[in-house]
C-alpha positions as CSV (number, residue, x, y, z in Angstrom):
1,X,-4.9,-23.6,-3.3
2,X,-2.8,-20.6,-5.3
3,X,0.4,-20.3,-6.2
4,X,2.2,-17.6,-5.1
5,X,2.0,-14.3,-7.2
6,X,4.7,-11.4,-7.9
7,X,1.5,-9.3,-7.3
8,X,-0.5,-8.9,-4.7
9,X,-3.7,-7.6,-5.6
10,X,-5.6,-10.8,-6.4
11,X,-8.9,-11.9,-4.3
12,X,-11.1,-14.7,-3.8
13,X,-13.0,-15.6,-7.6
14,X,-11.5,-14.8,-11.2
15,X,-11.2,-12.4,-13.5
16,X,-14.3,-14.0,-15.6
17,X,-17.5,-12.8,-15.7
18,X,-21.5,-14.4,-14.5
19,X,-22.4,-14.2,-18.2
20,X,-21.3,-15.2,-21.4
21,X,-19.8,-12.5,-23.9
22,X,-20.5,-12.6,-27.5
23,X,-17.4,-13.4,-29.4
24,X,-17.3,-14.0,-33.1
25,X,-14.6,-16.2,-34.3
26,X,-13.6,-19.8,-35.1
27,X,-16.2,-20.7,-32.3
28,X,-18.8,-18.4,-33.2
29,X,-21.1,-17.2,-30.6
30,X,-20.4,-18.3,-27.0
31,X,-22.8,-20.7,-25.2
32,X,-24.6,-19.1,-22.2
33,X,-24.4,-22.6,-20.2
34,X,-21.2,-23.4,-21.1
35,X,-19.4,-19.7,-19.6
36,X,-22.1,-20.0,-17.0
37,X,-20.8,-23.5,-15.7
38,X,-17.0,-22.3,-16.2
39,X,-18.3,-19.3,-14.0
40,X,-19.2,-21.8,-11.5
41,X,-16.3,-23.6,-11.9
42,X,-13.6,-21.1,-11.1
43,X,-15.6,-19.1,-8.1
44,X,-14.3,-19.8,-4.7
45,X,-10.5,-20.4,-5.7
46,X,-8.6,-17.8,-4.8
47,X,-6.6,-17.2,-8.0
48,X,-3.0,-14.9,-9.3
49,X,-3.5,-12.5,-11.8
50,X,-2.2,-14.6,-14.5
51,X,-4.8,-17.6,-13.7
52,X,-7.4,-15.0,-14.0
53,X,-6.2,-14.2,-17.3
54,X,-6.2,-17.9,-18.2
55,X,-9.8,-17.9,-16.3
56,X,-10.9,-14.7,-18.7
57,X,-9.6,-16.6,-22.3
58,X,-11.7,-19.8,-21.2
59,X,-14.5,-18.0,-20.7
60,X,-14.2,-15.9,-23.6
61,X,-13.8,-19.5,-26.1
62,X,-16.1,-21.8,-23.6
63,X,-17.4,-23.6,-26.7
64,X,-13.8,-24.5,-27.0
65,X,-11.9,-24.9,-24.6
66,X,-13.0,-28.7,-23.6
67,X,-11.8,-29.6,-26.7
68,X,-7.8,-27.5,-26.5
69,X,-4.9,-28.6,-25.2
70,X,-2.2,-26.9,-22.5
71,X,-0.3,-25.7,-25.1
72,X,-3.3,-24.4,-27.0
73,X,-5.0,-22.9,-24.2
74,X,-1.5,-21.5,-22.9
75,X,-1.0,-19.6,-26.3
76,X,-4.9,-18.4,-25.9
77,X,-4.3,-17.1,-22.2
78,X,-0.6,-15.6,-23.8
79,X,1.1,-17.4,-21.0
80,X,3.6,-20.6,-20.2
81,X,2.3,-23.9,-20.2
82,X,3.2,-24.8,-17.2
83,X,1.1,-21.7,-15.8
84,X,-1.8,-23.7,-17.3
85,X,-0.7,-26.8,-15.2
86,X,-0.1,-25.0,-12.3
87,X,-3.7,-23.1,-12.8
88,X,-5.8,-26.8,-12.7
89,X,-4.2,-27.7,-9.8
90,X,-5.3,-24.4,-8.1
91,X,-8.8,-25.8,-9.6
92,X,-8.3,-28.9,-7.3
93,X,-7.7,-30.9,-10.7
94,X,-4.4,-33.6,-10.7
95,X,-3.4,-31.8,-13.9
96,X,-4.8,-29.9,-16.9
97,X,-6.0,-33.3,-18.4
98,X,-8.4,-34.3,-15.6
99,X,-9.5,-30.7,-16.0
100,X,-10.1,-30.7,-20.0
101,X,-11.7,-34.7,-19.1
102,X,-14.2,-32.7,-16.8
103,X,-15.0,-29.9,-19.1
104,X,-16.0,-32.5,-22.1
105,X,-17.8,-34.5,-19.4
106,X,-20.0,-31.5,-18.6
107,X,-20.2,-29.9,-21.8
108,X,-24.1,-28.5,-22.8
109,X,-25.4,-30.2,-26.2
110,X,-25.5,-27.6,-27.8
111,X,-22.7,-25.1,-28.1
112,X,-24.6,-21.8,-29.6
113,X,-26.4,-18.8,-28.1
114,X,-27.6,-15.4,-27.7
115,X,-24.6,-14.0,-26.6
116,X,-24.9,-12.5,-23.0
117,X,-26.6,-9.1,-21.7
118,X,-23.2,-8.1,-20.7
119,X,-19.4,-8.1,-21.9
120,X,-16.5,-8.7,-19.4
121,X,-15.9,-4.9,-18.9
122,X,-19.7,-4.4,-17.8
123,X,-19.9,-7.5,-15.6
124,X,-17.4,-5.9,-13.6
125,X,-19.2,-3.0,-13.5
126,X,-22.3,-4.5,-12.3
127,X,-20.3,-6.6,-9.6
128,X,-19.1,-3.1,-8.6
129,X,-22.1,-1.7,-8.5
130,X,-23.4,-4.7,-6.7
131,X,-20.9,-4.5,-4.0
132,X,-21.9,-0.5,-3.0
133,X,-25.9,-1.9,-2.5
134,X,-24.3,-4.4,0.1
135,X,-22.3,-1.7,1.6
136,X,-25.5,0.5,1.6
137,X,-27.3,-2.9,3.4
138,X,-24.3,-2.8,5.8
139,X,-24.3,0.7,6.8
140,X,-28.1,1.0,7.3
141,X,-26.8,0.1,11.0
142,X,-24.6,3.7,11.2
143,X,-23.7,2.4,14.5
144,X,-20.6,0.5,13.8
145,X,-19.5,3.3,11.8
146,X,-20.2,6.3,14.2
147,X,-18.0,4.4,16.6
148,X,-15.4,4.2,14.3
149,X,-16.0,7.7,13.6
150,X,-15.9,8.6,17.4
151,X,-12.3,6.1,17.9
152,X,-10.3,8.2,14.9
153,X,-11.5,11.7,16.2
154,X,-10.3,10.9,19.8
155,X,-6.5,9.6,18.9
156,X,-3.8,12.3,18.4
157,X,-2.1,11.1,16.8
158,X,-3.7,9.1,14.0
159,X,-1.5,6.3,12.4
160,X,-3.5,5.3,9.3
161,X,-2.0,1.8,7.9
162,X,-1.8,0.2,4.2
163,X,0.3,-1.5,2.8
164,X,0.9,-2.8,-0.8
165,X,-2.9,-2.9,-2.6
166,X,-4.0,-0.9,0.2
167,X,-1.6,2.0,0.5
168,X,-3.6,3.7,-2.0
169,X,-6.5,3.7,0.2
170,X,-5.1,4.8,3.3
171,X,-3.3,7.7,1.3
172,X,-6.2,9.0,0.2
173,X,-8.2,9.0,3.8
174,X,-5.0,10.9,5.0
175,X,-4.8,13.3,2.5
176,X,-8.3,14.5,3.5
177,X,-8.0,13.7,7.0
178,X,-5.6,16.3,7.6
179,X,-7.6,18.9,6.3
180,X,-9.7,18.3,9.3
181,X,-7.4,16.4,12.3
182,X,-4.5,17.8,13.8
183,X,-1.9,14.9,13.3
184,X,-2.9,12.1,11.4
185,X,0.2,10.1,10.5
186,X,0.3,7.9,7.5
187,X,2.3,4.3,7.4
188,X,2.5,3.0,3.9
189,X,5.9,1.7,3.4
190,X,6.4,-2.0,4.9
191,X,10.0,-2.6,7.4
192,X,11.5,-2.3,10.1
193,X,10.9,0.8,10.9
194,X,7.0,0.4,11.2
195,X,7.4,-0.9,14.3
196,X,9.5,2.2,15.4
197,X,6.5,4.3,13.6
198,X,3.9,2.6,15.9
199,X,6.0,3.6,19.3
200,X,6.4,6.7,18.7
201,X,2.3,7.8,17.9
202,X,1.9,5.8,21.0
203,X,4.2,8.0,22.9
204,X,2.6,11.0,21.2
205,X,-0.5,9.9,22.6
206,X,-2.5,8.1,20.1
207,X,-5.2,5.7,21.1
208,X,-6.4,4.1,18.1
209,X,-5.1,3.5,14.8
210,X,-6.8,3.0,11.6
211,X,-6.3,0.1,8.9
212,X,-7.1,-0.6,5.4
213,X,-6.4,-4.0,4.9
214,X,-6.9,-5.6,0.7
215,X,-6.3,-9.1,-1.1
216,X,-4.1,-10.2,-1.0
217,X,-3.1,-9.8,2.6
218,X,0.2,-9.6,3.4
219,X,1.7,-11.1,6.6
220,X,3.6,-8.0,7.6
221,X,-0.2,-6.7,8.1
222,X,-1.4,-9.0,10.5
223,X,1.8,-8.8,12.3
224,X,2.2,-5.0,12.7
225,X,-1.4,-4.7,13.8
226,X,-0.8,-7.6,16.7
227,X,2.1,-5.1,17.5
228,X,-0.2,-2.1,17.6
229,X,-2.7,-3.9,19.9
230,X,-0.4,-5.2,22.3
231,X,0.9,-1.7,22.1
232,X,-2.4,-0.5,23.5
233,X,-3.7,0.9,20.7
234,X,-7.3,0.3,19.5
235,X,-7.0,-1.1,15.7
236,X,-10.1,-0.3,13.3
237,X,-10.0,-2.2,10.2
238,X,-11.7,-1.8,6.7
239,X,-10.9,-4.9,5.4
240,X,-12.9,-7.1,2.1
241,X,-14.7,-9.0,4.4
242,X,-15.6,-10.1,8.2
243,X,-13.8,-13.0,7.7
244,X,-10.2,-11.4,6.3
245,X,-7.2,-12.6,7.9
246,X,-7.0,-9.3,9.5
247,X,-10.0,-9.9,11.7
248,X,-8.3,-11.7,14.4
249,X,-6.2,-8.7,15.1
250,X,-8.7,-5.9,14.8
251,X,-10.8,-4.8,17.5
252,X,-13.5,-3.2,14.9
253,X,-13.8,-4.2,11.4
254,X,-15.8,-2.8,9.0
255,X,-16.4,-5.0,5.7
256,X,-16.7,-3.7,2.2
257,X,-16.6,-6.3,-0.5
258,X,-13.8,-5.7,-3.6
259,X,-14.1,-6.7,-7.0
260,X,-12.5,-9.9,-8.7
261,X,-14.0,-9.6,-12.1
262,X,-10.8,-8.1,-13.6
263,X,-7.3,-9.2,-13.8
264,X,-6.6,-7.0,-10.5
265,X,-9.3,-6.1,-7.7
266,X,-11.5,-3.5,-8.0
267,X,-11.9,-1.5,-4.5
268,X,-14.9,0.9,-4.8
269,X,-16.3,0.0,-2.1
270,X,-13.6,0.0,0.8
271,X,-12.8,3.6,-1.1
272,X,-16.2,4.5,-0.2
273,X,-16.4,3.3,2.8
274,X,-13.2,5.2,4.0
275,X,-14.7,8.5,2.9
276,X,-18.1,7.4,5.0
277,X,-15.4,7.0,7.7
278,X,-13.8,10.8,7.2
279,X,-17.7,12.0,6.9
280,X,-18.3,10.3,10.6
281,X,-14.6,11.6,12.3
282,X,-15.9,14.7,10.9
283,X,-18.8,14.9,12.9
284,X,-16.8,14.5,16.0
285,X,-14.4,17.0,15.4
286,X,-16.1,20.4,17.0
287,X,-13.6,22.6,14.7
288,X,-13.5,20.4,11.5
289,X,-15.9,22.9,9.7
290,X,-13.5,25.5,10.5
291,X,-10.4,24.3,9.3
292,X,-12.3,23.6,6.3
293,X,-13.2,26.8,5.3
294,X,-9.8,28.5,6.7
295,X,-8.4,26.1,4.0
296,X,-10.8,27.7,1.5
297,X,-9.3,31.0,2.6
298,X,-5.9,30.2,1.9
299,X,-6.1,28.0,-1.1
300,X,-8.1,31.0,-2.8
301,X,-5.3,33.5,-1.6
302,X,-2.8,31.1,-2.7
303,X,-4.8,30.7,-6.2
304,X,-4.1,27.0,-5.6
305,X,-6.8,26.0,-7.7
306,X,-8.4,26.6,-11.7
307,X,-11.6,28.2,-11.1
């Protein structure tokens, strides 16, 4: 349980890393077990931005932090106290008491170490890289995929959806999917007019619409892509996982894990997995090559680009 966020990029985990970093100060070195079992601790709770930060300073100080109080850890973190209150009970703790009681009760012996393989920066790096080998797992079944690929090519037009954390994404798979589809029409501002948006591609004749759906999912989401199904339009979803609150109203979803090991999402993955997508709507475009190199042509006319 989370409290509510201003931002909406947060997932599922923390903005800690699986190893302990190095630190040098009043508490010397960091203790591997003691960031490992604060690791443990804070994974599975979906956590705002500013817990993660709180989440990062604990992990950063775990030789400490058993032993500091709200006030203490607040000024740590560099936010309110009541943000560390409100963070323990996202922990499933009563208060930030029962959680510091815990922390002393599970505290290693010995509170110095090597200091980790890793810092917090590369752990994120590692989870990133971590997430494109599952993707690479996932898609060696192109299946999925190639139908996905086969759905986009067919629908003209092609609404592409994101909203929020994932308007970025569906920007950029528009920008280069009109290079190569006749009408691909982007929806990236939330309101009442998405609706309207959704009508008219329908009436234009398009049969399938694309989503890219990130933590934190907002309910406009779900609810515009129940109005594009009932619409009659075939949703395809790149979503964080199978399980996203987005499944429900997709009819194919295609999971690529994000990042939580900084203070906002990391989305390699889903970025990737949307350019796999342009690669397979590509191959069933007979003319895509084509209007690839007559935008060559013109671009070099133009001198559009450095050489």
């Amino acid at each position: 349980m989370s409290t509510p966020s201003a931002d909406d990029s947060g997932g599922a985990g923390t903005g800690a890393g699986t190893a302990a970093e190095g630190e040098a100060g009043a508490g010397g070195h960091l203790s591997d077990s003691a960031a490992v079992r604060l690791q443990a601790l804070f994974e599975g709770h979906r956590l705002t931005p500013t817990q993660r930060r709180i989440a990062h300073s604990m992990v950063r100080r775990a030789s400490e932090v058993p032993f500091l109080s709200s006030v203490e850890l607040a000024e740590l973190a560099g936010v309110s106290q009541p943000s560390v209150t409100r963070f323990a009970v996202a922990l499933g703790f009563d208060g930030y008491p029962a959680l510091r009681k815990h922390l002393r009760e599970v505290a290693p012996a010995e509170q110095s170490a090597e200091p980790g393989s890793y810092n917090e920066y590369q752990q994120a790096v590692e989870a990133e890289i971590e997430n494109l080998k599952h993707l690479a797992e996932v898609l060696a079944d192109p299946r999925p995929v190639r139908r996905a690929g086969r759905l986009l090519a067919a629908s003209r037009p092609l609404p592409v959806l994101g909203l929020r954390a994932a308007a970025s994404q569906a920007y950029g798979f528009a920008y280069f999917a009109a290079k190569v589809h006749p009408d691909v029409r982007l929806l990236h501002e939330g309101g009442t007019m998405i609706h309207d948006r959704i009508d008219a591609a329908v009436r234009a004749g398009a049969t399938t619409l694309l989503c890219f759906a990130l933590p934190r999912h907002p309910r406009e989401v779900v609810d515009t892509l129940a109005y594009a199904r009932a619409a009659g339009l075939t949703v395809v979803t790149v979503a964080d996982s199978a399980f996203a609150p987005v499944a429900k109203v997709s009819d194919l979803l295609l999971p690529a894990a994000v990042g939580t090991g900084l203070a906002f999402d990391t989305v390699c993955a889903p970025m990737l997995l949307g350019r796999v997508l342009l690669e397979a709507m590509c191959d069933d475009l007979p003319d895509a090559q084509a209007r690839l190199e007559e935008f060559d042509v013109r671009a070099a006319n133009r001198g559009l680009f450095v050489e």
